[in-house]
N, C-alpha and C positions, 0 to 999 in steps of 0.2 A: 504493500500500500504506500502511495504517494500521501503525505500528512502536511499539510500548512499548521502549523502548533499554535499559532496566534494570530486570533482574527477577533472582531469585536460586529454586534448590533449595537442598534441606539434608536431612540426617536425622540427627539428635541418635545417632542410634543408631549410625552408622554411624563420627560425627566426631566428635571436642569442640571446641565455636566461644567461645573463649576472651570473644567477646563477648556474647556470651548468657548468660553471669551473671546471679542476683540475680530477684528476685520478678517485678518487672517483664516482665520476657519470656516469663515461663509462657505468654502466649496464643499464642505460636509458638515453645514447643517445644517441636516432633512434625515430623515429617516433611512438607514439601510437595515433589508431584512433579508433573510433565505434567498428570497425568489431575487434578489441582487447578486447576490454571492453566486449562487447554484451554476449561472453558465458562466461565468468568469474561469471556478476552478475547473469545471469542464474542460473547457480551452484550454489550460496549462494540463491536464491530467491528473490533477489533485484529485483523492479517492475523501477523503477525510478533514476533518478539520477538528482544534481546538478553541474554544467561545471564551474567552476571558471579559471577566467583567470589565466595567469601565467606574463603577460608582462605589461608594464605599454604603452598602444596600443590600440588607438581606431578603428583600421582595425585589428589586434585581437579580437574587442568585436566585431566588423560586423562581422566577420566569422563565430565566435563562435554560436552567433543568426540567423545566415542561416544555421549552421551544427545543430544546437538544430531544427530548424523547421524541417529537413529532418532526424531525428535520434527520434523514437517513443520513447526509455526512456529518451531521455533527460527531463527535465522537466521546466528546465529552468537554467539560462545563469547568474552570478555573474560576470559581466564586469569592464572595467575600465573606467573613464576619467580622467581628470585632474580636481580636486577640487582647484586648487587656479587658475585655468583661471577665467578672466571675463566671458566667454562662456561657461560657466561648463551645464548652462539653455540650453540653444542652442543645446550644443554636447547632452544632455540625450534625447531633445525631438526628434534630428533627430535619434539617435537608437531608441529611443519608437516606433516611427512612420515607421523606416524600415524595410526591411526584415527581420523576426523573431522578430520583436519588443515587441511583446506580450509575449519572453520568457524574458524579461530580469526582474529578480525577486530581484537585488542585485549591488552592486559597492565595487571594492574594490583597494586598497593601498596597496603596499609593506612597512608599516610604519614603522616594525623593520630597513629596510635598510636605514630610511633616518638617514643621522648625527644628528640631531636633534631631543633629545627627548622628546622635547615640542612640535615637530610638528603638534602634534593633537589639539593644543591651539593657532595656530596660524588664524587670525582673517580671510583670503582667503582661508583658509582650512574651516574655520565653513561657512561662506556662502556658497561652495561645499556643508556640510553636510544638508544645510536648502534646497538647490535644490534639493537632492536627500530626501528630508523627501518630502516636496512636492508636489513630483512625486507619491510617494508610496512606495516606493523602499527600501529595509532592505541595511544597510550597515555593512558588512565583516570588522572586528578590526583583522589586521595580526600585533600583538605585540608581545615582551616579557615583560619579569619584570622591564625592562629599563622603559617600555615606557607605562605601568600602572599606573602610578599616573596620568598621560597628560590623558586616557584615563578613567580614572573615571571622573574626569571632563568633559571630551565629555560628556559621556553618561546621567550626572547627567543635562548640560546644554540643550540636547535635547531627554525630556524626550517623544517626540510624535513619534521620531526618533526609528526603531525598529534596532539592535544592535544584531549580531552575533559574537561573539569572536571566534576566530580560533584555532584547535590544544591546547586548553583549555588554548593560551598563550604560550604555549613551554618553559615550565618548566626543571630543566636540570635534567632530569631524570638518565641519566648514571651517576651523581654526588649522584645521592639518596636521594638530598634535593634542596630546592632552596627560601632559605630564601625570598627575597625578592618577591618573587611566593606566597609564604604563608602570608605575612603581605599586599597585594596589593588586592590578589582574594576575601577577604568575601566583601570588599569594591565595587567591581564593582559587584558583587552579589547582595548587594541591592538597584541595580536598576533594578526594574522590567520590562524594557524594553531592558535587556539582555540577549539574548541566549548562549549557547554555544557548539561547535560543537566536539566534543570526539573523536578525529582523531589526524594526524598526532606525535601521541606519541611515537613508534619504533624509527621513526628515530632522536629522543629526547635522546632513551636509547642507548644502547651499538649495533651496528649494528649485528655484529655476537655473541654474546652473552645474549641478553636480554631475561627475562622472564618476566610473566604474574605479580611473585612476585613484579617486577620492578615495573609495572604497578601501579598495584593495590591503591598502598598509594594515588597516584596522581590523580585515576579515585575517591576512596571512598571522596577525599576532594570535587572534583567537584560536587560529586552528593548530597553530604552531605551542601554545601553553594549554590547550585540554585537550587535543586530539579528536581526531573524527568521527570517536566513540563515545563520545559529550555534547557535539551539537545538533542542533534542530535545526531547521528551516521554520522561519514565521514571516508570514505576510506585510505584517501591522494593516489590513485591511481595517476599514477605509481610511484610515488614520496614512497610511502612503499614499491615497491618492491625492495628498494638498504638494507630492511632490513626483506623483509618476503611479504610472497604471500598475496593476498587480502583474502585468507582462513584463512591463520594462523590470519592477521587483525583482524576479523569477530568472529574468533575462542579464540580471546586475550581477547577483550571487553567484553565477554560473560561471560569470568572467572573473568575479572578483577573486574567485578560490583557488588555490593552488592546485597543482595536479593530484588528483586522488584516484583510487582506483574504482571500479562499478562497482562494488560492497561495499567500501567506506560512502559514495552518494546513494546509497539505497541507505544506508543508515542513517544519514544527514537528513534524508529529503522522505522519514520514515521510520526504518526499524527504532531510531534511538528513543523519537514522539511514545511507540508503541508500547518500550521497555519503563520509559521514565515516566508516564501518565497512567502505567497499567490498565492501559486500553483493552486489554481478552475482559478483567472483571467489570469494565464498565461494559461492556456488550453485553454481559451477563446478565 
């Protein structure tokens, strides 16, 4: 199977997405649903997909996990709760248990937006992290370079805990370099219970000017400090389209990667999705 790890819904109408502010975002905001997505990954041959939330909303994740049961590629549901409730146990088991509870494969945080970039060290945040290890459930690190050092620490403190890093970190690629990107990533590299998902990088780089050139420095480091056998492929559907079609995407990573051989991209663009979101029990 062909897997895009990270793709998002929304309907402005519905939610207010506190990051959707401001001129910039006009070109996505309107509603995208299934029957948006469905022939795009068509076209590329994408079999599957992962739904990561967008709002910090736990009737977000209930939706999300009733729109994944009734949508044949979803595959499964990266949700939210609140990790520094006392009820953080509570709120996972009652999504486990409800409608589409079997997709949910994942938790996640807007941790770049919190003020604090110890967040991830703080002590009602790690008992969140121990309920969701727990469960079974991979948890989604949405960071930057601020907030890598808190996050090598998570990972290193739960090491049974399986750990997806996002948009490889959001490195600032339209600057060309990003020092502290490069002294943080070999560190959270060797923990072997971290993925990382090789998406959201355009809209890192220069929106109407960015090349593959751009790219590439920042995909060859990733793949070079976790190996082939750590990353995903993610879309950042629609959220890449304020800088390029899910083709040009699809058509960027392709060029940006180094030579690999047809196992290592069946696992990039797949097997790893399969292994790291325990996608057979969510079919289940």
């Amino acid at each position: 199977m062909r897997i895009d790890a990270h793709q998002h819904f929304w309907d402005p109408a519905h939610y207010d997405y506190p990051w959707m502010a401001g001129e910039a975002m006009d070109p996505v905001r309107r509603a995208f649903t299934p029957a948006d997505l469905r022939g795009v990954i068509h076209k590329e041959d994408i079999d599957a997909t992962i739904l990561v939330q967008t709002l910090s909303s736990l009737a977000e994740t209930r939706e999300f996990l009733q729109l994944a049961a009734a949508t044949d590629f979803v595959a499964g549901v990266v949700g939210w709760v609140d990790l520094r409730s006392p009820a953080v146990g509570d709120d996972l088991d009652e999504l486990l248990d409800g409608p589409g509870g079997n997709r949910l494969v994942g938790v996640r945080h807007q941790v770049h937006d919190e003020p604090d970039p110890e967040w991830l060290r703080r002590d009602d945040v790690r008992r969140g992290l121990a309920a969701v290890q727990s469960r079974g459930l991979a948890y989604d690190l949405l960071v930057r370079a601020r907030e890598l050092p808190a996050a090598v620490d998570v990972v290193r403190a739960f090491p049974e805990l399986q750990f997806v890093l996002d948009h490889i970190a959001k490195p600032s690629i339209a600057a060309g370099s990003d020092l502290a990107w490069t002294e943080w990533m070999p560190g959270l590299a060797t923990a072997p219970n971290v993925a990382v998902k090789v998406s959201g990088m355009v809209t890192e780089a220069d929106w109407s000017s960015w090349t593959v050139a751009d790219l590439r420095p920042f995909v060859e480091s990733v793949v070079r400090w976790f190996g082939p056998d750590r990353l995903l492929f993610g879309s950042d559907w629609p959220v890449c389209l304020l800088a390029g079609s899910y083709g040009d995407i699809v058509t960027a990573l392709d060029k940006a990667l180094p030579k690999l051989s047809p196992s290592e991209r069946d696992l990039l663009y797949g097997g790893n999705a399969e292994r790291v979101y325990r996608l057979s029990r969510a079919a289940g």
